[in-house]
LUMKOLVEX-571010 format. One record per residue (C-alpha): x, y, z. Coordinates in steps of 0.5 Angstrom, whole numbers, plus 500, padded with zeros to 3 digits. Example, Ala and Ser with C-alpha at 12.3 -4.5 7.8 and 13.67 -1.06 7.14 Angstrom:
BEGIN
+-----+-----+-----+
|  xx |  yy |  zz |
+-----+-----+-----+
| 525 | 491 | 516 |
| 527 | 498 | 514 |
+-----+-----+-----+
***
This chain:
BEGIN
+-----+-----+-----+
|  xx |  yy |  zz |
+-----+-----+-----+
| 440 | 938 | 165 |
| 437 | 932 | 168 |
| 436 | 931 | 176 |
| 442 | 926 | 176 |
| 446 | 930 | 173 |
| 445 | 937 | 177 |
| 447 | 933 | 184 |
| 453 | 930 | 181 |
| 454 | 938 | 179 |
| 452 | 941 | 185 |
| 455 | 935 | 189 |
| 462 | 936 | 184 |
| 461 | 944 | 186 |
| 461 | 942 | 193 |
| 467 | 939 | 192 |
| 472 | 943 | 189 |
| 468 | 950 | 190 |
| 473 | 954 | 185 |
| 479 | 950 | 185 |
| 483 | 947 | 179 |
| 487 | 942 | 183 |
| 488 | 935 | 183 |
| 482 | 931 | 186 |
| 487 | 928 | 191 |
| 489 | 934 | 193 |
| 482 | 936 | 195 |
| 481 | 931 | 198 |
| 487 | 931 | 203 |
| 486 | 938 | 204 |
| 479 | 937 | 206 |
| 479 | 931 | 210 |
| 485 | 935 | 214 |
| 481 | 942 | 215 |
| 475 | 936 | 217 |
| 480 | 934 | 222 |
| 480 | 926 | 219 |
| 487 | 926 | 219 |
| 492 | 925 | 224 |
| 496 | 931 | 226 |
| 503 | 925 | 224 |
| 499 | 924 | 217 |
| 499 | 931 | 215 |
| 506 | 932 | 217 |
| 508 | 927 | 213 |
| 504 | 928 | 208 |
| 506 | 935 | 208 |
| 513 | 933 | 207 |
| 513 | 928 | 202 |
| 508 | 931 | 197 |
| 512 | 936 | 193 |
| 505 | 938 | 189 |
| 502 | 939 | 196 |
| 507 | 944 | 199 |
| 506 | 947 | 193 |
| 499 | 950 | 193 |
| 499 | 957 | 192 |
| 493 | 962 | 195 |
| 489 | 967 | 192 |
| 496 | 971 | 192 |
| 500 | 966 | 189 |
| 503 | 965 | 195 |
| 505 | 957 | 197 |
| 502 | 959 | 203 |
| 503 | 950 | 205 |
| 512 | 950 | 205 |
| 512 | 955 | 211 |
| 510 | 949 | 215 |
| 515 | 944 | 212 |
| 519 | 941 | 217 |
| 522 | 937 | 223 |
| 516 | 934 | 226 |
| 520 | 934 | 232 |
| 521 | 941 | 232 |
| 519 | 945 | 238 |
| 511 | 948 | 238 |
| 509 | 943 | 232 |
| 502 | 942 | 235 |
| 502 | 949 | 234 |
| 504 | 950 | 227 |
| 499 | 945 | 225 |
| 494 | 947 | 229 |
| 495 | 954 | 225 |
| 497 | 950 | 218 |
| 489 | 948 | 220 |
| 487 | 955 | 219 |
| 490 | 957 | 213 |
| 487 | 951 | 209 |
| 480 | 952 | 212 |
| 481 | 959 | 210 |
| 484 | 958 | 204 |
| 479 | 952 | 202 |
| 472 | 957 | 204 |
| 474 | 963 | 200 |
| 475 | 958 | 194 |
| 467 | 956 | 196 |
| 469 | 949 | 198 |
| 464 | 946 | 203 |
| 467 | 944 | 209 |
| 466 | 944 | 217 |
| 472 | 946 | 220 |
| 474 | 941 | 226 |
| 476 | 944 | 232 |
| 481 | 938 | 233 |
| 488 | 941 | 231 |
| 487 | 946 | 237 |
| 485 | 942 | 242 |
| 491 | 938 | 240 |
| 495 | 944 | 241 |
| 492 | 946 | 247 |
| 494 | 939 | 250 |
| 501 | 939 | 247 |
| 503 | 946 | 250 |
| 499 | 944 | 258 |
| 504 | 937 | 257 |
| 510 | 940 | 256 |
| 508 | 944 | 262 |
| 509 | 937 | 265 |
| 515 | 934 | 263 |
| 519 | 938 | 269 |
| 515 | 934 | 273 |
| 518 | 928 | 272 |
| 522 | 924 | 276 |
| 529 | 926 | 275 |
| 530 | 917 | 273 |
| 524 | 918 | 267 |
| 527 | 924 | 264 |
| 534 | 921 | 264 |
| 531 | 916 | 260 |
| 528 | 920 | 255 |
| 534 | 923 | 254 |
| 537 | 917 | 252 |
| 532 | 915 | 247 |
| 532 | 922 | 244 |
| 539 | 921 | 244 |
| 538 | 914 | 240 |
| 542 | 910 | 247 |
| 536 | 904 | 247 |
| 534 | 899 | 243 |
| 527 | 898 | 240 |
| 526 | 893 | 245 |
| 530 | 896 | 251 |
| 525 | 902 | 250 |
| 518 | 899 | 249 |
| 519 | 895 | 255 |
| 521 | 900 | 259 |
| 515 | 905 | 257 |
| 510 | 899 | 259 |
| 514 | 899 | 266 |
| 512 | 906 | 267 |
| 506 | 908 | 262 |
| 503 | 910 | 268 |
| 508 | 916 | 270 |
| 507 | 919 | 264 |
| 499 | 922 | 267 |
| 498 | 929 | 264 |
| 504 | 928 | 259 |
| 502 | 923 | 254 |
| 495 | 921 | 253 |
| 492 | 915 | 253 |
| 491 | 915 | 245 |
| 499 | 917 | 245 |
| 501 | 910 | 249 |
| 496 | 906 | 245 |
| 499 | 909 | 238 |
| 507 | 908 | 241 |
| 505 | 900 | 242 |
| 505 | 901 | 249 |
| 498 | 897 | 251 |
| 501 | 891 | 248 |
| 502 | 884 | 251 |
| 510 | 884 | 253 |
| 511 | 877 | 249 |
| 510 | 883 | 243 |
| 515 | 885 | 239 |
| 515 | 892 | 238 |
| 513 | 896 | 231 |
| 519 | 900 | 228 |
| 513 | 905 | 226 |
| 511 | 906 | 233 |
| 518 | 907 | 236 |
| 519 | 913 | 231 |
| 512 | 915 | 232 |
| 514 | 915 | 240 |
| 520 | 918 | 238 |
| 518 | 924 | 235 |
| 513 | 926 | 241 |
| 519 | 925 | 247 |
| 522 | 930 | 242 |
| 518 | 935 | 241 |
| 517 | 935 | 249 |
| 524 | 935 | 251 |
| 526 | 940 | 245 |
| 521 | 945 | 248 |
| 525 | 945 | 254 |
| 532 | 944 | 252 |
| 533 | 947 | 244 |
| 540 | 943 | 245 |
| 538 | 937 | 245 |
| 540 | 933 | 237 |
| 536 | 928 | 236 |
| 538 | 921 | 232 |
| 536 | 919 | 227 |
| 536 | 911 | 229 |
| 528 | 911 | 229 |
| 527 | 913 | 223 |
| 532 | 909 | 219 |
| 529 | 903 | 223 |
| 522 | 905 | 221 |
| 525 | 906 | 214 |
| 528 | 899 | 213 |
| 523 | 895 | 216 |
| 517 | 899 | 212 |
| 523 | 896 | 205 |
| 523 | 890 | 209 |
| 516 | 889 | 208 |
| 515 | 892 | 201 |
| 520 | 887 | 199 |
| 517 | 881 | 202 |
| 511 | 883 | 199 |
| 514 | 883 | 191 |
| 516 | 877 | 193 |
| 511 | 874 | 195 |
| 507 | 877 | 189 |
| 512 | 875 | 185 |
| 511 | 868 | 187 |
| 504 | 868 | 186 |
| 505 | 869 | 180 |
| 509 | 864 | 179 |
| 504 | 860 | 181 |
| 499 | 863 | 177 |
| 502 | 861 | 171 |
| 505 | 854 | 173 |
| 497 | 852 | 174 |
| 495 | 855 | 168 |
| 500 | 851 | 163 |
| 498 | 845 | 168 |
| 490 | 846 | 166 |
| 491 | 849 | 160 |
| 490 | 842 | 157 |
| 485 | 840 | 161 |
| 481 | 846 | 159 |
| 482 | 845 | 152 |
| 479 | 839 | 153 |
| 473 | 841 | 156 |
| 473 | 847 | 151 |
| 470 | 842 | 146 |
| 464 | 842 | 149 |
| 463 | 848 | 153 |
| 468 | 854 | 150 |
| 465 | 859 | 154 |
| 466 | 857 | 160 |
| 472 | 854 | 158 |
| 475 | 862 | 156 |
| 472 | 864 | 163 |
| 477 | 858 | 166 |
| 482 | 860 | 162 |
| 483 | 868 | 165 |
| 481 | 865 | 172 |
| 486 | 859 | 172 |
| 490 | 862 | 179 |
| 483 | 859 | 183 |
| 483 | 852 | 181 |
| 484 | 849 | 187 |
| 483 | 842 | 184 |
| 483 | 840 | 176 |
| 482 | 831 | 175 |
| 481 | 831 | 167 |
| 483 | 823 | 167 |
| 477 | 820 | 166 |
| 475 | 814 | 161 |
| 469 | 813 | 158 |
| 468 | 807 | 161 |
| 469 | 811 | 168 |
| 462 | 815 | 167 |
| 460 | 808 | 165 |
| 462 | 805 | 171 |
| 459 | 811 | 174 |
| 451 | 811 | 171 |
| 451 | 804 | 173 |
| 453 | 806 | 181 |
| 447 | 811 | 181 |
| 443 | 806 | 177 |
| 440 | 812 | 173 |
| 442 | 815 | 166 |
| 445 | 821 | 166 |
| 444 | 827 | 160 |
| 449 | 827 | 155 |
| 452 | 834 | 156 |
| 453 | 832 | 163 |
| 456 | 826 | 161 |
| 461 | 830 | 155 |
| 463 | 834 | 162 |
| 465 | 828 | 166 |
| 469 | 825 | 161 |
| 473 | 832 | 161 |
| 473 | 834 | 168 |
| 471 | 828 | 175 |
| 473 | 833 | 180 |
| 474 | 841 | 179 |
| 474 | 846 | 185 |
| 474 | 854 | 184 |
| 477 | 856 | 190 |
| 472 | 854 | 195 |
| 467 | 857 | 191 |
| 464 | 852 | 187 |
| 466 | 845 | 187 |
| 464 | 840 | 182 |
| 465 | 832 | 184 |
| 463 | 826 | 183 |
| 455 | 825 | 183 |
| 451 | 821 | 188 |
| 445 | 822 | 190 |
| 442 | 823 | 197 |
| 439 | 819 | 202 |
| 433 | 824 | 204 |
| 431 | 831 | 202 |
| 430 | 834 | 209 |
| 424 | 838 | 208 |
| 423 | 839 | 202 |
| 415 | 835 | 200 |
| 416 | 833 | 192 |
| 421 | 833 | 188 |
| 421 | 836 | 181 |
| 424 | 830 | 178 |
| 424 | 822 | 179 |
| 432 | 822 | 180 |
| 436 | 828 | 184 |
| 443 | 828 | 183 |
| 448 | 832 | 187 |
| 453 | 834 | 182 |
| 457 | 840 | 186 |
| 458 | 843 | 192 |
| 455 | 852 | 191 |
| 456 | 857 | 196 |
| 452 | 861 | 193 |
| 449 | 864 | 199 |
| 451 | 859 | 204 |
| 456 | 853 | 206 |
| 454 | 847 | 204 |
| 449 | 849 | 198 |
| 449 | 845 | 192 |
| 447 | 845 | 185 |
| 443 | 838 | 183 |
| 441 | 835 | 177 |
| 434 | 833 | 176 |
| 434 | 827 | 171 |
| 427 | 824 | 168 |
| 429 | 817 | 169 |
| 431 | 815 | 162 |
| 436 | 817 | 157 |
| 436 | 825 | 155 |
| 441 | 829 | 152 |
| 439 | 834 | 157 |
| 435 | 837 | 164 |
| 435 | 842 | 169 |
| 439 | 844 | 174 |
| 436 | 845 | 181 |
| 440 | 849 | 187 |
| 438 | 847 | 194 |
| 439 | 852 | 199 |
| 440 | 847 | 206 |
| 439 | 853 | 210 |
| 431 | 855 | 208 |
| 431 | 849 | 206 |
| 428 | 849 | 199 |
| 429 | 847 | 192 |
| 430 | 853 | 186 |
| 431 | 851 | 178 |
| 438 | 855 | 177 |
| 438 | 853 | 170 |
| 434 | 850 | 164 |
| 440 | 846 | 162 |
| 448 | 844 | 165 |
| 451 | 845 | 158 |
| 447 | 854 | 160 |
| 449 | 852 | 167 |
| 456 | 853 | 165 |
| 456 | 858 | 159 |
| 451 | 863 | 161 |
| 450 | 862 | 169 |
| 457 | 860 | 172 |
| 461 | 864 | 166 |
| 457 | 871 | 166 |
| 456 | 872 | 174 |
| 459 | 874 | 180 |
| 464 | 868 | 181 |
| 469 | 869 | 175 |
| 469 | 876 | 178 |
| 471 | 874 | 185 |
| 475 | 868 | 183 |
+-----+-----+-----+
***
């Protein structure tokens, strides 16, 4: 076994110890015995995951389902802090590394010294409370009532509790459905344990649940309509990219998967256009560049790389000598910065190729990035990060 195997061995071992479970549910179950995973998460994580409630002990017992239920039920700060001491057991006598966290018993110990407060209060926030727990206000009617009275809440709600619920938001701010049912569930707990009567709605929840499919939904549209973009350009460009294809098939394939970044494509050039355009450099351009302008005047990849038409700069500032009589700008590269472009160095009479410099402005300094443009698109652009990120 090499070196690198026996860490990945040891390290896989640390993990898992003696465990035939699923990698996800070691994880949750370690970063829950750690302390990473708020006591909400783990509730409803608990909940919802079937395959989770279901891990038997040493025993065969599903030592997790006894801890399944209603978050607002009186003494749940308790019982996660012991469902805490169960896993860790459960995860150090499978040889499993971990550090337990104290976390979850200092959070039920703040629990039980909060409910000990809530009589406390003033008659006019406890009848309030009710009236949420009962499902009587609206999320609006609540954030901006808690905000008015965050400050009557001292030894009953901590500050990270008020954060959570929303309330340190400006008041122009809607409230999150997701927040108002976190909230609910923490005043229920508080009040459960002083009056068992009590029935809790299930306003909060249902609201939290349709905003939460609202946002899904919105998020299938919006993909949908992404990819319903994505082919409209690819079917716009397909022809160009052929085109281009003739001369530079690689890069042509690569433009091809990555159709949905063209930002811009102007394919309409004659041949008298670049004509035109060698004559308003006064330079001659190599033949493959100008095979590429007869295919492609302007072609933006999503504010990556930006060919556009060449010109030639009136100063290089700070560079003392340049590689070739004639520089020639032939795109915008943000290689490593804004505002960093790829030029063409052209010998001053007709070739069918030459290099290509990149100008990094920020240095400022001339590097040789390519032998030739045609290596330029098919073995630079078409094989590096850009296609990747695009």
């Amino acid at each position: 076994m090499s070196k690198h195997e026996s860490w990945k061995h040891a390290d896989d071992k640390a993990f898992r110890g003696s465990l035939d479970l699923p990698d996800e549910i070691i994880t949750t179950l370690r970063s829950f015995a750690c302390g990473e995973m708020p006591a909400a998460s783990w509730t409803h994580m608990l909940a919802t995951q079937p395959k989770l409630a279901s891990v038997r002990d040493g025993e065969g017992h599903t030592f997790l389902s006894e801890f399944v239920g209603d978050p607002r039920a009186r003494g749940t700060a308790r019982r996660i802090s012991e469902a805490h001491r169960r896993v860790c057991d459960f995860l150090l006598a499978h040889d499993v590394v971990v550090t337990p966290s104290p976390r979850y018993e200092k959070e039920a110990a703040a629990d039980e010294r909060a409910v000990a407060e809530v009589p406390k209060l003033a008659p006019a926030l406890l009848d309030t409370l009710h009236a949420f727990v009962a499902g009587n206000l609206s999320s609006n009617e609540w954030m901006s009532w808690l905000r008015e009275h965050r400050d009557c809440f001292a030894g009953v709600l901590t500050r990270r509790e008020l954060a959570e619920f929303g309330a340190s938001r400006r008041k122009e701010v809607a409230p999150k459905a997701d927040e108002v049912a976190l909230a609910h569930v923490r005043v229920c707990q508080l009040l459960l344990a002083h009056d068992p009567s009590l029935t809790p709605s299930e306003r909060y929840d249902q609201e939290a649940t349709a905003a939460e499919n609202a946002r899904l939904e919105q998020e299938e549209r919006e993909e949908a309509d992404r990819e319903r973009r994505v082919r409209q350009r690819r079917d716009e460009h397909a022809t160009r990219i052929d085109r281009l294809g003739a001369a530079f098939p690689k890069f042509a394939r690569a433009l091809k998967r990555k159709a949905h970044a063209i930002e811009y494509f102007h394919a309409d050039v004659s041949e008298a256009d670049v004509d035109a355009t060698e004559r308003g450099l006064g330079v001659c351009l190599t033949t493959e560049y100008r095979s590429f302008l007869s295919c492609c005047r302007c072609l933006d990849l999503g504010g990556t790389i930006r060919f556009d038409e060449p010109f030639e700069p009136g100063q290089w500032t700070g560079i003392k000598r340049l590689p070739a009589p004639h520089m020639v700008i032939i795109a915008e590269f943000w290689k490593d910065a804004d505002g960093d472009q790829l030029v063409l160095a052209l010998p001053g009479k007709p070739c069918a190729e030459a290099p290509v410099y990149y100008y990094a402005h920020a240095w400022p300094k001339l590097v040789k990035f390519a032998p030739s443009f045609t290596h330029l698109l098919e073995k630079k652009l078409s094989r590096t990060e850009l296609f990747r990120e695009l």
